[in-house]
C-alpha positions as CSV (number, residue, x, y, z in Angstrom):
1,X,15.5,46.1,-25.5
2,X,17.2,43.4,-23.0
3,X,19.9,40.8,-24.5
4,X,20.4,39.5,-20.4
5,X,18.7,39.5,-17.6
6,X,19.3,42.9,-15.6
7,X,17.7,43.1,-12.1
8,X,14.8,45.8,-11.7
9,X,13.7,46.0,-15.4
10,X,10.6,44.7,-16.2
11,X,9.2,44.7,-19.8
12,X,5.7,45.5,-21.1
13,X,5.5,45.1,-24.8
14,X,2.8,47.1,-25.8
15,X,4.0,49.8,-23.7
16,X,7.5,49.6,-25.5
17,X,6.0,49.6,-28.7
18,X,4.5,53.3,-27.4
19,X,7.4,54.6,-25.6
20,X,10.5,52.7,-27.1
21,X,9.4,52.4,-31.0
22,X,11.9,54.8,-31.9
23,X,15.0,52.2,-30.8
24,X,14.5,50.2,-33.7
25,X,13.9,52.9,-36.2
26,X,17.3,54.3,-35.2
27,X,18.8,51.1,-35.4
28,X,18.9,51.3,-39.3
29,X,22.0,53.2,-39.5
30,X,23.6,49.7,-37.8
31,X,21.4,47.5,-40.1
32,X,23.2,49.0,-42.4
33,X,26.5,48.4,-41.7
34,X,26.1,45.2,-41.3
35,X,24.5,44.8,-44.9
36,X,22.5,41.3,-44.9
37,X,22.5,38.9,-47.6
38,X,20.2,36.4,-48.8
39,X,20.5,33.2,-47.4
40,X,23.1,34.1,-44.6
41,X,22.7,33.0,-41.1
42,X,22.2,36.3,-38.8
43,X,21.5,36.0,-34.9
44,X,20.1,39.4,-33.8
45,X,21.3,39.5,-29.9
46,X,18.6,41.0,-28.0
47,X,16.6,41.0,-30.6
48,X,13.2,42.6,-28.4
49,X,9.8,42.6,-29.5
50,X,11.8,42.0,-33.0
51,X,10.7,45.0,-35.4
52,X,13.8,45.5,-36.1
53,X,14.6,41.2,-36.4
54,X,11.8,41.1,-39.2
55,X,13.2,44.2,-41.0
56,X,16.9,42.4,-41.2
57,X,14.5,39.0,-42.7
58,X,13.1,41.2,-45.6
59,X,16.8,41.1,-47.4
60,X,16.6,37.0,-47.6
61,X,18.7,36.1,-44.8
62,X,17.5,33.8,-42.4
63,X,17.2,36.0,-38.8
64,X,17.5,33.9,-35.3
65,X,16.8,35.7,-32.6
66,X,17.2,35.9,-29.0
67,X,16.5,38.3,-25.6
68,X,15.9,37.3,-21.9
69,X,12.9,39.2,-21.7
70,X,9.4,36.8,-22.5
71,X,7.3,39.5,-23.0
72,X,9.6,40.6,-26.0
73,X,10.4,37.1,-27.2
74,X,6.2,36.7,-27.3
75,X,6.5,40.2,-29.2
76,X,9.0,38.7,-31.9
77,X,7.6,34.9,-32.0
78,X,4.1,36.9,-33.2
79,X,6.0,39.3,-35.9
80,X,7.1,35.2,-37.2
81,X,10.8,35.4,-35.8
82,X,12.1,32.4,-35.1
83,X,12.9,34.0,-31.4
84,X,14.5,31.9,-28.3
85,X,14.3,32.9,-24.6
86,X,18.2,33.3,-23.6
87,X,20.9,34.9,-21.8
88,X,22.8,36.6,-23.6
89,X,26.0,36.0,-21.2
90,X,25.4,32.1,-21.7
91,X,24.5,31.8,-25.5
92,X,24.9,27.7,-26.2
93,X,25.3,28.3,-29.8
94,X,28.7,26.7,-32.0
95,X,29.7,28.1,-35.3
96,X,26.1,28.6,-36.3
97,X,25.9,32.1,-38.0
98,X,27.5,34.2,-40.8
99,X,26.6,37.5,-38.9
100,X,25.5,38.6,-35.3
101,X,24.1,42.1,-34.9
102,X,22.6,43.5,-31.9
103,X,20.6,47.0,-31.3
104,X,20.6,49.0,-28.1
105,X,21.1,45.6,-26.3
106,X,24.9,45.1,-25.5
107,X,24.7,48.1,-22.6
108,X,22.3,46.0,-20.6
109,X,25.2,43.0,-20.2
110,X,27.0,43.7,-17.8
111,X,29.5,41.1,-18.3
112,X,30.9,42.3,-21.8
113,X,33.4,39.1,-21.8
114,X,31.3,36.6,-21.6
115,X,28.5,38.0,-23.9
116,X,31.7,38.6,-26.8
117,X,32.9,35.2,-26.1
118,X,29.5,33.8,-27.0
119,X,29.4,35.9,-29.9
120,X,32.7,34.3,-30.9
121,X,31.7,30.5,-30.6
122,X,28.4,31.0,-32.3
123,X,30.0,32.7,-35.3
124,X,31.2,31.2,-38.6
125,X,35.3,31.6,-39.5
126,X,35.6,34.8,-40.4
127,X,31.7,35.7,-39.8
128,X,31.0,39.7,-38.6
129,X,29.7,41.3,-35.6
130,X,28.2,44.2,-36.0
131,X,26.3,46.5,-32.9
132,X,25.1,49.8,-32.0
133,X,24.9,50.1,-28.3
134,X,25.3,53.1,-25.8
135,X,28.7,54.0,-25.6
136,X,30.3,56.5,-23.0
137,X,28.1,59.2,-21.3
138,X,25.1,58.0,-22.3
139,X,22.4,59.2,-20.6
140,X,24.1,61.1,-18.5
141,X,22.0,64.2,-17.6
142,X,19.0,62.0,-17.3
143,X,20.8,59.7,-14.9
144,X,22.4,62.2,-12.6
145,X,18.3,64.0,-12.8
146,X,17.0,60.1,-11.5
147,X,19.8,59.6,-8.7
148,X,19.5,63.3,-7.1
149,X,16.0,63.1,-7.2
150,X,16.3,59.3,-5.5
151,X,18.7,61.3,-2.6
152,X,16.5,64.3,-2.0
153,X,13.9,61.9,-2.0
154,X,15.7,60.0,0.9
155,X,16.1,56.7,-0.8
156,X,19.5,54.9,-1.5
157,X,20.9,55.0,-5.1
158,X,21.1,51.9,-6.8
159,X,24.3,50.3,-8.5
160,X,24.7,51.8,-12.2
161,X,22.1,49.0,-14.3
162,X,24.3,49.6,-17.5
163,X,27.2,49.0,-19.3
164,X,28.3,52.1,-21.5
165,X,32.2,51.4,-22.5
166,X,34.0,54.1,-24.5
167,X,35.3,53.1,-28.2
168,X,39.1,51.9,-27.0
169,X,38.0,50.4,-24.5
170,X,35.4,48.0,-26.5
171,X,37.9,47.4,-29.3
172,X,40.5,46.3,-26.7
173,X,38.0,43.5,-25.6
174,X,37.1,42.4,-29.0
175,X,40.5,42.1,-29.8
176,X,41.1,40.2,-26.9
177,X,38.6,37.8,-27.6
178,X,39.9,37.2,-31.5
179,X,38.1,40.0,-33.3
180,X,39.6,42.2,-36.2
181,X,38.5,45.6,-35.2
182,X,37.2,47.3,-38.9
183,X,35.3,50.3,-37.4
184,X,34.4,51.9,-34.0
185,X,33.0,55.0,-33.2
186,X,31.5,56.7,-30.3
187,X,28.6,59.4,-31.6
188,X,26.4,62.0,-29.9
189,X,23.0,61.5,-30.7
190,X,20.5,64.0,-29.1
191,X,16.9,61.9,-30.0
192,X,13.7,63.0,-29.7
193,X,11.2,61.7,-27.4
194,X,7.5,60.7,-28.8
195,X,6.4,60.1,-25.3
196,X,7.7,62.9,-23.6
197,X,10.6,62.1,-20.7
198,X,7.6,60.3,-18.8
199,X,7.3,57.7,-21.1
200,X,11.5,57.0,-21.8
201,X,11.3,56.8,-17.7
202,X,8.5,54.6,-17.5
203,X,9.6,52.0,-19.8
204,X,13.8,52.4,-18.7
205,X,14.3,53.5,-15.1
206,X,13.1,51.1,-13.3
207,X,16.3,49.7,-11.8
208,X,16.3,52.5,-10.6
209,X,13.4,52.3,-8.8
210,X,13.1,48.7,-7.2
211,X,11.9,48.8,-4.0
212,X,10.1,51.8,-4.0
213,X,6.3,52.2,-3.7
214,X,3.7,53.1,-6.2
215,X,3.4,56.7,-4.4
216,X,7.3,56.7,-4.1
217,X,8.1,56.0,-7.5
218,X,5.7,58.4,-8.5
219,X,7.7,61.5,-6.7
220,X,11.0,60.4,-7.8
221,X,9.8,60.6,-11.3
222,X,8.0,63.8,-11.0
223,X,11.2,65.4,-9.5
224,X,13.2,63.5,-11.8
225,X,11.5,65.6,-14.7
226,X,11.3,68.7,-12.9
227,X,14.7,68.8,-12.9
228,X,15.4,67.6,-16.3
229,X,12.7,70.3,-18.4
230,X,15.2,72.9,-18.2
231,X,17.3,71.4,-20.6
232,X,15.8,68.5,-22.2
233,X,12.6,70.5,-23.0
234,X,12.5,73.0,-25.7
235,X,10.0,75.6,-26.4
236,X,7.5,73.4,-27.8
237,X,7.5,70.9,-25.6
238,X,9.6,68.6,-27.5
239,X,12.0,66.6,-25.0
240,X,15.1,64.9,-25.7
241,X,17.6,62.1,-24.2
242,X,21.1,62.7,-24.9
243,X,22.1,59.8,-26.1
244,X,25.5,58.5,-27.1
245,X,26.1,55.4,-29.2
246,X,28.8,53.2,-29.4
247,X,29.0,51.9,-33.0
248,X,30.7,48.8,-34.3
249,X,32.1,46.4,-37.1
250,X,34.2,43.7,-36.5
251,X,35.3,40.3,-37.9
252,X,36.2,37.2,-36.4
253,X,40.0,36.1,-37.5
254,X,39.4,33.1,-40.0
255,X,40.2,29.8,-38.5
């Protein structure tokens, strides 16, 4: 799920309805936070193929919602989302919405000031922003696996594609930018992988991949998960990303 542009990653949305449906599905415990009403305004801020967009609708509130990727939008626009093609680090909305929330989105802006600044123009006085995002470490064992198998491999490794901030850091930012901090909180969350580490790869690593061949690619990911069974693959098979998120609610100062 893509809230910007990010160079390398290319989106398939059938195929992350297969490998990525669990994003959404763990997005509940931030749909809950944020607690929709009827009739408010909510933007969902890379909103993807927008399951999670037309789950948020179902309480009454009236869901906008916006990602850079067209596949996704086309994914959203056919679930009925009122959906617009976007970047999340130039958002041209002004005092539009009661809420924005956002779901495994904010780590693929890179430029975390100018995405919270939008977020603060297109929100009400004294409207919320609430987010679940990767937060410090994310990833970690699965991204070291991709960048030695890219140098054994005898490719270059590419610049870091995310942006996964520890809790101080974030709050600092939204502070900065006129944002009452109410909760923060960096969590481990091990998750199961439907599609095996395969599938997370194919549909997330391909920045890492740019520029690499169809038979190239191929070998990096087989030694990518070579080296990753050992520990992210138990007994049964079952294999697991060790994720961390970086949960959120905050509130814009009234004005």
């Amino acid at each position: 799920m893509c809230g910007a542009a990010n160079e390398g990653q290319h989106w398939n949305a059938h195929d992350y309805a297969i490998d990525a449906g669990f994003v959404p599905v763990l997005g509940g415990a931030a749909a809950r936070l944020l607690d929709p009403q009827r009739g408010e305004r909510i933007l969902d801020l890379g909103c993807g193929d927008g399951v999670l967009s037309f789950d948020l609708a179902l309480s009454g509130a009236r869901v906008t919602g916006v990602d850079s990727s067209p596949e996704l939008i086309g994914g959203a626009r056919a679930r009925g989302i009122d959906a617009h093609l976007m970047d999340a680090h130039a958002m041209t909305f002004e005092r539009r919405f009661d809420a924005v929330f956002s779901n495994a989105a904010l780590h693929w802006m890179r430029e975390p000031d100018k995405v919270i600044d939008g977020v603060r123009r297109a929100l009400r006085s004294g409207g919320r922003f609430v987010a679940e995002m990767g937060g410090q470490g994310n990833v970690a064992t699965i991204t070291s696996a991709l960048q030695a198998a890219l140098c054994s491999n005898g490719h270059a490794v590419p610049a870091f594609p995310w942006y996964f901030p520890c809790a101080d850091e974030y709050a600092d930012r939204l502070r900065a930018h006129g944002f009452q901090v109410r909760y923060i909180e960096c969590l481990p969350r091990p998750t199961a992988l439907p599609t095996g580490m395969q599938g997370w790869l194919r549909t997330f690593a391909s920045p890492f991949l740019a520029g690499l061949d169809a038979q190239q690619r191929q070998r990096v990911l087989d030694d990518t998960v070579a080296l990753l069974a050992p520990t992210q693959r138990d007994a049964h098979g079952q294999w697991t990303a060790d994720y961390v998120r970086l949960r959120f609610d905050a509130r814009l100062r009234a004005f």
